[in-house]
Structures are given as structure tokens and as C-alpha cells.
C-alpha positions in Angstrom: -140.4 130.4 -180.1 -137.6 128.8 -177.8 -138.4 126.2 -175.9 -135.8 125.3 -173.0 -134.8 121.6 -172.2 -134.0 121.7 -168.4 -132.1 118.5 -167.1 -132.3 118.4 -163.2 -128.6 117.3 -162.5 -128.5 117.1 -158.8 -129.8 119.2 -155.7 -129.1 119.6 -151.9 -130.0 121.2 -148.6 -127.9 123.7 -147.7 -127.3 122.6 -143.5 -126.6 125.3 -141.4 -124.8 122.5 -139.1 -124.0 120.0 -141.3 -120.8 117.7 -139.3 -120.6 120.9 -137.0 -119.4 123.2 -139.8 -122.0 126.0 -140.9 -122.1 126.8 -144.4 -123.5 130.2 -145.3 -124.0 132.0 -148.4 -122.0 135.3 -149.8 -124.2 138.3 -148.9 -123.4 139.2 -152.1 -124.7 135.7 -154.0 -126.1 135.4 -157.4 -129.7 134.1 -158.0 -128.3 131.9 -161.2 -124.5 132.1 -162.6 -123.8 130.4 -166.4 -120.9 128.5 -166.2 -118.1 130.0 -169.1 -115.0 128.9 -170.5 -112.3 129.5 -168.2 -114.4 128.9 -165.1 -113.4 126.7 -162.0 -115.3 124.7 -159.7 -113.6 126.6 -157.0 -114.1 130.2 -158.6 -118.0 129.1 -159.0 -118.7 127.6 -155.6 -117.0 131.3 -154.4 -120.0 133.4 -155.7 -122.7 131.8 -153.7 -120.5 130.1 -150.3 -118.2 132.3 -148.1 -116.4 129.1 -147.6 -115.8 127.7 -151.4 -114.2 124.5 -150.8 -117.7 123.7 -148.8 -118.8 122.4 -151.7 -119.1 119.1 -151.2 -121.2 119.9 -148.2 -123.7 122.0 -150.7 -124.0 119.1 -153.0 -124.0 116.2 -150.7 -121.3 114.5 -152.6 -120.4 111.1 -151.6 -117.1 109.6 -151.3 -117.6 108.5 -154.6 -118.3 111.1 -156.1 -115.9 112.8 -154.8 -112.9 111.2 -156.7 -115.0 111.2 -159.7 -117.9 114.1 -159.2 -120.2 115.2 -162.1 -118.7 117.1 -164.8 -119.8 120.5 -165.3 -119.7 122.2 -168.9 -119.5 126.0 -170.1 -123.2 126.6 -171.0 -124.7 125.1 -167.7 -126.8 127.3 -165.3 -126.3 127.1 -161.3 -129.0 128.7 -160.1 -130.2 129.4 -156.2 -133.7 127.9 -155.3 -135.3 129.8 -152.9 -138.7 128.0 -153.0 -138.5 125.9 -150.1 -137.8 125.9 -146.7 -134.2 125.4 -147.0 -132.3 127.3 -150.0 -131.1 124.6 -152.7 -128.1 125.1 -155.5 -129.2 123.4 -158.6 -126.9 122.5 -161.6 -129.3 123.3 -164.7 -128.2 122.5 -168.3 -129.7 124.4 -171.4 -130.4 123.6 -175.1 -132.0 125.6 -177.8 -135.0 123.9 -180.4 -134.2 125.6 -183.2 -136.8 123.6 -185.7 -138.3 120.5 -185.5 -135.5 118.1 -185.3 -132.8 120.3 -184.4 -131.1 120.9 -181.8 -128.4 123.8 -180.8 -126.0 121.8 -178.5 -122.8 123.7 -177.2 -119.5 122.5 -179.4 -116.9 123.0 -177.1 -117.5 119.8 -174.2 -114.7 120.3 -172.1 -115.6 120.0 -168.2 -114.3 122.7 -166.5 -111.7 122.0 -163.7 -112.1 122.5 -160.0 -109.0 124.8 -160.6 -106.7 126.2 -163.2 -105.0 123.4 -164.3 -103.0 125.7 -166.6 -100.8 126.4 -163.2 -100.0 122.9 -162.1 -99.9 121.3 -165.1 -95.7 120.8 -165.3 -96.3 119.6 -161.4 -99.1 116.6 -162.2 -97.1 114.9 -164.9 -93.6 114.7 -163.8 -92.5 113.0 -160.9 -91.4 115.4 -157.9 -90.1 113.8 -155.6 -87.6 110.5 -155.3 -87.2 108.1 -152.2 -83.5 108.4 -151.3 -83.0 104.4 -151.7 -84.5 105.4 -154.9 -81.3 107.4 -156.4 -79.0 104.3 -155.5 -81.0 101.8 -157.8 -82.4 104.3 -160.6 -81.3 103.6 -164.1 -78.6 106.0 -165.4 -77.6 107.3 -168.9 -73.8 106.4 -169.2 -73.2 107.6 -172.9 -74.8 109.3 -176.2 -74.1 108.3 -180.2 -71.5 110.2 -181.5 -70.3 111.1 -178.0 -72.6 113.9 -177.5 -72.3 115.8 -174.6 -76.0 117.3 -174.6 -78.7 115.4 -175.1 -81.4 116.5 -177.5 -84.6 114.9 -179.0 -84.1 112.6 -181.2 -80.5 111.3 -179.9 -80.2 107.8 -179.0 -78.8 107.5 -175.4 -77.4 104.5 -173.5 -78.2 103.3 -170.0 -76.4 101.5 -167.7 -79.3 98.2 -167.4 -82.5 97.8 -168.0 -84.4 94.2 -168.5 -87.5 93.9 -170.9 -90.0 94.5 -169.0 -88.9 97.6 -166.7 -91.1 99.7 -168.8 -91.0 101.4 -171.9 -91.3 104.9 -171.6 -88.7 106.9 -169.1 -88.8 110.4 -167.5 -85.4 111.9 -167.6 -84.6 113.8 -164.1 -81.2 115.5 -162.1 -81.5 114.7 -158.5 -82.2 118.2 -156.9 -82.2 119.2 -153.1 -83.3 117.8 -150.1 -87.1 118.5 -148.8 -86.2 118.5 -145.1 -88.8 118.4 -142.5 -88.5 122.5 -140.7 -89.4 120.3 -137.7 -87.9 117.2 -137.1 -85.3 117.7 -140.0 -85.5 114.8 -141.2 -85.3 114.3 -144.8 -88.8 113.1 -146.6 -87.0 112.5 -150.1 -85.4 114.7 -152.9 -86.9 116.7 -155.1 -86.3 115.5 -158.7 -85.2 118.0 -161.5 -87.5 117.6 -164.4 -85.5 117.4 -168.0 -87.2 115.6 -170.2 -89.0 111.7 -171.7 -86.9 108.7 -172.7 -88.2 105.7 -174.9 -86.7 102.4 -174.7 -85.6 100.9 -177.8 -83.7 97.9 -176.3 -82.8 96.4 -173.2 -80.0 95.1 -171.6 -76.7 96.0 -170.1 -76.4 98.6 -171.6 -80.3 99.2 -173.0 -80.0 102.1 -175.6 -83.1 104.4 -175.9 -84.2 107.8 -178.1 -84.8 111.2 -175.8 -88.0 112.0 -177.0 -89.0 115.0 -175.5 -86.0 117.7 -173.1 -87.4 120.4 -171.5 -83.8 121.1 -170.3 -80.4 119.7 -171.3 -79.2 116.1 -170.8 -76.1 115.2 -169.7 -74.8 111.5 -168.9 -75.3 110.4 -165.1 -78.5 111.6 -165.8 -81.4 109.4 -164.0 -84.4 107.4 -165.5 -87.5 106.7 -163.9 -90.4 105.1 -164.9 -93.2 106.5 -166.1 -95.8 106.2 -163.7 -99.8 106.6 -164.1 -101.8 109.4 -165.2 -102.3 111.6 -161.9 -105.9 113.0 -160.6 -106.9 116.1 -162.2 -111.0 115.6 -161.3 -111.1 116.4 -158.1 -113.6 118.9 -155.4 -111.9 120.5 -152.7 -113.1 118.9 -149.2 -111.9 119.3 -145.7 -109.8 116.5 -144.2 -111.8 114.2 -142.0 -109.2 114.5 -139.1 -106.7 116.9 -137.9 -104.0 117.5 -140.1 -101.5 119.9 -139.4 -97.7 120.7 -141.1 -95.7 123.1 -142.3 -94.7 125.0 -145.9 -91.2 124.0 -146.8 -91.0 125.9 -149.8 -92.8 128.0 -152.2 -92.0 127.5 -155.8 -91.7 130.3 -158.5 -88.5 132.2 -157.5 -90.1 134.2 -155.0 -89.5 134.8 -151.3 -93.0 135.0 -151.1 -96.7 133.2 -152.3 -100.1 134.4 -153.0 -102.8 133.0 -154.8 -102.5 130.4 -157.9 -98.6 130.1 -155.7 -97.2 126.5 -155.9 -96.1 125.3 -152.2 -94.9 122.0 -151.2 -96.0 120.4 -147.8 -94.3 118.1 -145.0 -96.8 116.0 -144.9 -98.5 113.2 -147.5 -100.3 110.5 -147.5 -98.7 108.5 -144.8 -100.0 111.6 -142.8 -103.9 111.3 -144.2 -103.3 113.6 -146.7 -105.5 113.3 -150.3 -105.6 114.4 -153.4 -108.8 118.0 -152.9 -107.9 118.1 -149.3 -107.9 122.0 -148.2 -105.7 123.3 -145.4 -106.1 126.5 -143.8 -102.7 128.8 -143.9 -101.6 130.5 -140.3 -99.3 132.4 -139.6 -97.5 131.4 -136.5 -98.0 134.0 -133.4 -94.9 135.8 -132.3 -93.6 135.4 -128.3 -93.8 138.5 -127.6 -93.1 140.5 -123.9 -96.0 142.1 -121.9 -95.1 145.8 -122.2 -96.8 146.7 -118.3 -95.7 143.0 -116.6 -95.0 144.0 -113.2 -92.5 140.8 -111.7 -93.4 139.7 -108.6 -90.6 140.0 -106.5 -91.6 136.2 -105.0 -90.6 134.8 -108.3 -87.6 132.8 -108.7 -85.2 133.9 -110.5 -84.2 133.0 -114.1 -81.7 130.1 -113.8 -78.3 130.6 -114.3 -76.0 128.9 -117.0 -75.2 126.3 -115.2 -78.8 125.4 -114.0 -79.7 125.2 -117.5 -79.6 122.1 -119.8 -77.2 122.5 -122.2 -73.7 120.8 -123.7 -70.4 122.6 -124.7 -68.5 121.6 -128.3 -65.1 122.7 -129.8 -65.8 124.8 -132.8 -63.4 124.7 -135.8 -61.5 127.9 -134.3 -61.2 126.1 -131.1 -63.8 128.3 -129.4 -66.2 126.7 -127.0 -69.8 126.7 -128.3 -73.0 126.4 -125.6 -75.6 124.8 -127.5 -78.8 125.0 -125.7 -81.7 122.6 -125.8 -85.0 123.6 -127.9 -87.4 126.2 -125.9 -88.7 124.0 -123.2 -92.2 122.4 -123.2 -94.7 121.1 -121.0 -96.1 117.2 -121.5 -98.7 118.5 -124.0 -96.1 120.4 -126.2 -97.6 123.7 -124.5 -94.6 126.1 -124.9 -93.1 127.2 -121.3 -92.9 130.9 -122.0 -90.9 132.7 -119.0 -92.8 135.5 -116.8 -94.2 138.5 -118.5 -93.4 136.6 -122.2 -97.1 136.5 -124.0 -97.3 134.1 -127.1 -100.2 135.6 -129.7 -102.5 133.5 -131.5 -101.9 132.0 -135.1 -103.7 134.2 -137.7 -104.9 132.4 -140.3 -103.7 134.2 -144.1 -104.6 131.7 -146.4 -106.4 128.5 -147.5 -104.7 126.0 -150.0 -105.7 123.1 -151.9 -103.6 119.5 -152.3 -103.4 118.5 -156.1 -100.5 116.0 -155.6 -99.8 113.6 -152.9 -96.1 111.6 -152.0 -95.9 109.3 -149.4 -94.2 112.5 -147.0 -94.5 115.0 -149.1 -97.8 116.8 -151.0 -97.8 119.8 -153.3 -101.3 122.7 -153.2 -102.0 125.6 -154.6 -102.6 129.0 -152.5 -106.7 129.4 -153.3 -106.8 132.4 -150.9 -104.3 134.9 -149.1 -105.1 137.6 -147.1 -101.6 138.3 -146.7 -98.4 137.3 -148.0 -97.7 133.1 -147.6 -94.3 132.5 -146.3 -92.1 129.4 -146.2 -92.6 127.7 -142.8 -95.9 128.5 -142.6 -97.9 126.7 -140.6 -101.1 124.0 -142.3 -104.0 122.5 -141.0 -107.4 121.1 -141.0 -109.7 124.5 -141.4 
């Protein structure tokens, strides 16, 4: 006869106002769900909240917690209590007596992940993105034995100068482009082109080291930087404590356009509050659009004329004159001042993503949910 071990993990209250945010159940929940290979905290939390990256909420996870929460195996049982007054979630692990003394315990003790790690993985172990001052200073490979132009494991390389104690395993990168801010366009740092790992083997001017790993090829002027420390990969999707709101710069992939599991990197980091599990809602910006039965009001003034306007004239290269007009006008609380019978719609929301990497300016999440198509530009914030 079986007998079932049940270990009482942790519990909660499910608060219809908990911090003014109401967390309701999927009409379509499961009484119980076993967790399985392949499973993600996100996926899981999905079948019983309409709002899966409430979890936190559901469990009453502190900040603690939070950077390090429980681990959760394949073979565990979440299961829906309905015996109170308030539904509870309970996390519920299983074992099997199959004779005196033994014990069926599940082999495979990998935690799952919060989500598919599979699809960030080449973006958690590499660094991304590189501080301009950074590319001035960084270590550079100046030569190969045997004067070889491409760089393979196993060659030994030479760099410019390095002193004992720099560090002793490199990554190998190729400056790439610019992440400019779509709103201030400013640049928040370059975007380093992963190629591949460097070991020291000894320093000085020049240090000499082996390429130990190229997942492209490696040319001389070629830049080193130090490996840094293992990133987060434990993490529960939260909601930002305060209001956070940017922009999509780009969406990685090849594609002129994301959906879920699509890799997208962020104009804002941690400067801005952004952390590591932070979800962001996805809108799409509402289009000015003109009021198809505006009747003017022949009291109105009328539109300004070119010279009323704010504006400067410049030479272009052919020697025409170019107007360049100021941005669309604003009021003190950075309202837009549309003109008469001009409407602007509402932001949609399309999406919700999830921060799995976080620069000083820059962060990089992955598209949980898309209603629509995720373009670049895209506006983020605080759901």
C-alpha cells in the first residue's frame, strides 16, 4: 500500500487588494498541477493567476526570498486549497514507500527555472554591453604565433599589457553599435560582439594568452575584458516598486518584429531602478490622429504662419536652405499640445516582459506575453 510523505513547503492568502493590485485566479484554474521537466515558474503560476508574474504576491515572498526563492523540482504538486475562507496555493512534494526502508525519491534534482533559460542563455554569460571610456582602456590582442590571421582554440595570442593580477580568464569581444536612447539620443554604451574566452598565460607588455573557446573568428585589435561574475539566473518575476517607464531599442533575432520567448534590450537599467525579475508592461504608443466630424470654430486663431513658429534655417550640403523645426510642442507636464480637431488615442498595452539582465543604462527581458506583434520603440512600464 503507498503511503504519501507530504512536506508543507509554504502557503499564502490570496488578497484581493494586496498593495492595491487584485490578484484573481484563471476561470479556467487547476485544482492541483505536478510540476514536469521543462516547466517554468512563469508557465506554472499562469494556470492558476490571470496575472502570472503576481506570484510573489501569491506566496508572500519576501525580499529575500525573492533573490533566492525556494526551489521547485519536477515531481512536486501545487495544489489549490479551497478549505478556508480565503483560497490558498500550496507547494506539496511527493515520495513513494516502496518497503520498509526504502524510499522512491525522483533522480533528476534540477529546479526548474522561472523561465526558459535555454533562450537567454548566450545573453547571461557574456558581457553585452561596454562603457564607451571602457573601449579606450580595454586590453587588445596585437598579434598571434605563427602570424595567424584567425584566431582559433588553442592558439596562443598576444596582448598589448596586462599586469598579474588583472585577471586570468578573458572574454574576447568586437565593439558593435551604438544603443542610443530613441529619446534623448544619447548614447548609454556599445553593444559588445561576443567571439569567444581568453586565458592568461603570462603577463606583461605584451602578456601572451591561449583562446580557449571562439564562437566566431578572432582577428587582432580584438578586445579583452574580464571575466566578470556568474549572473542571476534564480529569479521570480515581480512588479517594480515605483514607476518605471522606457522604451525598446531593439529586438534581437533578425526580425523586424518580437513575440513571445523574443530577446529585446531596454533604455533603462539600474541607474533607473531597474532589477533583475522586474516585469514591464508593453504598449503600444497611441497614434495623433484627426477628428473625422471636428467642426472649427470660426473664433479660433488661426494656425501660425512660418515665421511665427520656432524654428532655425541651415545650409544643406547642396546649398539648399533647410527649416528645421523644434520637437512637437508641450505643455509644463510634457502633455502633448495637439492643434484643434487633432485627437491623440490611448496606449494599448500588447505585451508584458520580463528583465533577466541589468547594465547601468541598459537592461535586456524577454517577451512573456504578446497580444500583438512587439515593435522596436515600443513603449515599457510599471504594469
Amino acid at each position: 500500500m503507498f503511503r504519501h510523505i507530504i512536506t508543507l513547503l509554504m502557503f499564502c492568502c490570496i488578497s484581493l487588494t494586496a498593495n492595491a493590485q487584485e490578484v484573481q485566479l484563471n476561470n479556467n484554474h487547476p485544482d492541483r498541477h505536478v510540476v514536469k521537466k521543462g516547466d517554468t515558474l512563469w508557465g506554472i503560476s499562469g494556470k492558476f493567476l490571470k496575472d502570472p508574474w503576481l506570484w510573489p504576491k501569491v506566496w508572500q515572498f519576501n525580499r529575500a526570498e525573492i533573490k533566492n526563492p525556494h526551489l521547485i523540482y519536477p515531481g512536486d504538486v501545487v495544489v489549490l486549497d479551497r478549505s478556508g475562507k480565503n483560497p490558498r496555493l500550496r507547494l506539496l512534494r511527493e515520495t513513494v514507500t516502496l518497503q520498509p526502508g526504502a524510499v522512491e525519491e525522483p533522480l533528476d534534482k534540477e529546479a526548474i527555472s522561472t523561465i526558459p533559460l535555454s533562450v537567454i542563455s548566450p545573453f547571461l554569460n557574456q558581457p553585452l554591453v561596454i562603457e564607451k571610456d571602457q573601449l579606450a582602456t580595454s586590453p587588445r590582442i596585437i598579434g598571434a604565433q605563427d602570424n595567424r590571421v584567425v584566431l582559433s582554440p588553442g592558439t596562443r595570442v598576444y596582448i598589448n599589457d596586462l599586469n598579474e593580477g588583472d585577471g586570468l580568464d578573458w572574454f574576447v569581444y568586437r565593439p558593435g553599435k551604438n544603443l542610443v536612447d530613441p529619446d534623448t539620443k544619447e548614447v548609454l554604451g556599445i553593444e559588445a560582439n561576443y567571439l569567444g574566452n581568453a586565458r592568461i598565460t603570462k603577463y606583461g607588455e605584451p602578456a601572451s594568452a591561449d583562446i580557449t573557446k571562439a564562437k566566431e573568428e578572432i582577428f587582432t585589435k580584438d578586445r579583452l575584458v574580464v571575466s566578470g561574475d556568474e549572473v542571476t539566473t534564480n529569479f521570480v518575476p515581480r512588479a517594480p516598486e515605483s514607476l518605471i517607464t522606457g522604451r525598446i531599442m531593439h529586438i534581437y533575432g533578425g526580425v523586424a518584429e518580437g513575440g513571445p520567448q523574443s530577446i529585446v534590450s531596454l533604455n533603462r537599467g539600474s541607474t533607473d531602478g531597474v532589477e533583475v525579475g522586474h516585469v514591464l508592461a508593453i504598449n503600444r504608443y497611441g497614434r495623433v490622429i484627426k477628428d473625422p466630424e471636428y467642426q472649427k470654430n470660426k473664433n479660433a486663431p488661426s494656425k501660425p504662419k512660418l515665421k511665427e513658429l520656432n524654428f532655425d534655417v541651415t545650409t544643406g550640403p547642396d546649398g539648399k536652405k533647410i527649416v528645421n523645426f523644434e520637437k512637437e510642442p508641450v505643455d509644463p507636464s510634457g502633455k502633448i499640445v495637439l492643434e484643434p480637431g487633432m485627437v491623440k488615442l490611448p496606449d494599448e498595452r500588447v505585451g508584458l516582459l520580463m528583465v533577466f539582465r541589468v547594465f547601468d543604462r541598459v537592461s535586456y527581458a524577454l517577451v512573456m506575453q504578446a497580444s500583438e506583434p512587439v515593435y522596436e520603440l515600443d513603449a515599457v512600464t510599471t504594469p
